[in-house]
C-alpha positions as CSV (number, residue, x, y, z in Angstrom):
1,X,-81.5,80.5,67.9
2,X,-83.1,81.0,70.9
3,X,-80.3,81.6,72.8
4,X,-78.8,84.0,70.4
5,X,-82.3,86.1,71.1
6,X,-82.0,86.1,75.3
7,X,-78.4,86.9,75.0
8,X,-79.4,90.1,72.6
9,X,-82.2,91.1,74.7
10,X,-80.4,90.9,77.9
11,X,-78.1,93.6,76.7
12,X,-75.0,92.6,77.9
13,X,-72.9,96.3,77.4
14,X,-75.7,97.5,79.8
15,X,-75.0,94.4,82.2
16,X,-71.5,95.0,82.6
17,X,-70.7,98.8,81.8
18,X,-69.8,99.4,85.4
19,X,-67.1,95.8,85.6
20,X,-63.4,95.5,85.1
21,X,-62.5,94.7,81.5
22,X,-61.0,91.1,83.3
23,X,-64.1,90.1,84.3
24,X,-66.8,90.6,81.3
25,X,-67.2,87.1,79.7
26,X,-66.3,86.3,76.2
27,X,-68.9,86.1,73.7
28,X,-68.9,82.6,73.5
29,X,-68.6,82.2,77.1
30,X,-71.7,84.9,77.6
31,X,-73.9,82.5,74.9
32,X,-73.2,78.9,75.7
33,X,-72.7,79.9,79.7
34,X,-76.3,81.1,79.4
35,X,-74.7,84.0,81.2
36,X,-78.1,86.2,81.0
37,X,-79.7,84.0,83.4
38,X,-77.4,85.1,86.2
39,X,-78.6,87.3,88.5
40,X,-77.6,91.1,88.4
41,X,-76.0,92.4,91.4
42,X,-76.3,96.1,91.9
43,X,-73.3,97.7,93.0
44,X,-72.9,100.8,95.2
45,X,-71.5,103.7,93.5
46,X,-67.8,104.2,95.1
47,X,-67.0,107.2,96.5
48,X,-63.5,108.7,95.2
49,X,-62.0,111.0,97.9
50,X,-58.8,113.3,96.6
51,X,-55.2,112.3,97.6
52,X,-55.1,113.1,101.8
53,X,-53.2,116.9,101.9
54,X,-54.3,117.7,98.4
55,X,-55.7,121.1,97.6
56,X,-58.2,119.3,96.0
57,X,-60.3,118.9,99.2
58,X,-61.7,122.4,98.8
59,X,-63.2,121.8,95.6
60,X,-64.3,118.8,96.6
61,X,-66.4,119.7,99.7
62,X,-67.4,122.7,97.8
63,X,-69.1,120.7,95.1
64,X,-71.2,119.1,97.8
65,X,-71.6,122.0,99.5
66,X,-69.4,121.6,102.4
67,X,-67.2,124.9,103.3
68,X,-64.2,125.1,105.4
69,X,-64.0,126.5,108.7
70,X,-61.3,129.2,109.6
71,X,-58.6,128.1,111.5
72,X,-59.5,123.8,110.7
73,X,-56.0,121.9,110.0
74,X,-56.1,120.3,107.0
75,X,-56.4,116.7,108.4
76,X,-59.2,118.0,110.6
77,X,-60.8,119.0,107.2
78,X,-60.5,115.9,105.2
79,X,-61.8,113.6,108.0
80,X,-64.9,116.1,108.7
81,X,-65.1,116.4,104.5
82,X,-65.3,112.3,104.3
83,X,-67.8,112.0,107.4
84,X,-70.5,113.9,105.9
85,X,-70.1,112.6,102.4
86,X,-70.7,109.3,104.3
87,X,-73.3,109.8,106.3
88,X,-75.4,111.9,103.7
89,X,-74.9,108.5,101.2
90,X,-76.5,106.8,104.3
């Protein structure tokens, strides 16, 4: 029984809401694994950058308030686009 209460108040949907379906334990394995006692790694949001030589790129930079300089290629874009992302998660 007291199991059954650490493996309810750990809150297992919150403890893997962010893993691959493939990886969250089986009830049974999650109870009798003591699985609550592991520790919680916190994992770095990902960053998903559009296709390369999408249009999407504008709107992209634009969300994070990035615009386009006249005359840039489009490669020239991206890579700036993707630096300052990076270095402002930094």
């Amino acid at each position: 029984m007291k199991k059954k209460r650490f493996a309810i108040e750990d809150k297992p949907q919150e403890r893997y809401k962010n893993t691959e379906k493939q990886f969250i334990p089986l009830p049974t394995t999650y109870i009798h694994g003591e699985r609550w006692e592991d520790e919680i790694i916190k994992q770095e949001a990902t960053i998903k950058f559009p296709v390369p030589g999408s249009h999407d790129w504008v709107k992209f930079a634009a969300g994070r308030g990035i615009g386009t300089i006249p005359g840039e290629s489009q490669f020239h874009f991206e890579n700036r686009v993707k630096t300052e992302v990076l270095n402002a998660k930094a």
